[in-house]
C-alpha positions as CSV (number, residue, x, y, z in Angstrom):
1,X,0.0,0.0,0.0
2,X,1.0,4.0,0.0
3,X,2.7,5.9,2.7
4,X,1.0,9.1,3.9
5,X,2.7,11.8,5.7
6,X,0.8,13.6,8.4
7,X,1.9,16.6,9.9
8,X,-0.1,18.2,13.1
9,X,-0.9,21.9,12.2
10,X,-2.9,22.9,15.2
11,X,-2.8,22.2,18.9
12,X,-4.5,20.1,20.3
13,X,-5.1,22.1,23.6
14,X,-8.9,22.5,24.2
15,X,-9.6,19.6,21.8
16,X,-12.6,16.7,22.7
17,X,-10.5,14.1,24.6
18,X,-11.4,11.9,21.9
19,X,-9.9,13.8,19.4
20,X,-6.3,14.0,21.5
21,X,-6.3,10.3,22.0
22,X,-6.6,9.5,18.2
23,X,-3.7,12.1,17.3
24,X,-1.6,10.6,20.6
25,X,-2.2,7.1,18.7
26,X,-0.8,8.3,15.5
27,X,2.4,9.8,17.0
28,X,1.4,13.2,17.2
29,X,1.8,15.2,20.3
30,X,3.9,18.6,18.4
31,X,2.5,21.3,16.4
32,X,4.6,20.6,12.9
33,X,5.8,17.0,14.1
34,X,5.1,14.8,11.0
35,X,5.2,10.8,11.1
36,X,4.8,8.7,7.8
37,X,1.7,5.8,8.2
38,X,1.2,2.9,5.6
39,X,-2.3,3.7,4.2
40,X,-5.1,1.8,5.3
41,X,-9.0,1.3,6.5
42,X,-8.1,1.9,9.9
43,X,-6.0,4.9,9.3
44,X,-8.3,7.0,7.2
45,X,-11.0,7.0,10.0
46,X,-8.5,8.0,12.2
47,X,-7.6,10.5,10.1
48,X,-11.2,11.6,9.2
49,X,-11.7,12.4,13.3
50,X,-8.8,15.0,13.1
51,X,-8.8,16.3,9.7
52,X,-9.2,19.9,10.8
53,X,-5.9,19.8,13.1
54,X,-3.4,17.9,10.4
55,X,-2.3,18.4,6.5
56,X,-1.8,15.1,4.8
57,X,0.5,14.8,1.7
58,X,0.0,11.5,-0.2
59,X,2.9,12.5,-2.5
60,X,6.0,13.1,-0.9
């Protein structure tokens, strides 16, 4: 499968605990800290839950 890079772009101070656990689970816990995922089922609904705090970049 693809590798997707995900870099935070907001804090996450304020944010629905929910929201704070998913980006914790993906190896976010820095504003700009970006990580590189395999791209799969379970990611992209992770993602979908924070989509307004990170910018994804499919090709990189």
């Amino acid at each position: 499968m693809n590798n997707i890079q995900i870099k935070l772009c907001r804090s996450l101070i304020g944010r629905n605990p929910k929201q704070i656990k998913t980006a914790h689970a993906l190896g976010l816990k820095k504003i700009n800290q970006i990580v590189i995922k395999e791209e799969n089922a379970v990611l992209k609904g992770m993602l979908n839950i924070i989509k307004h705090l990170i910018s994804i970049n499919k090709n990189f």
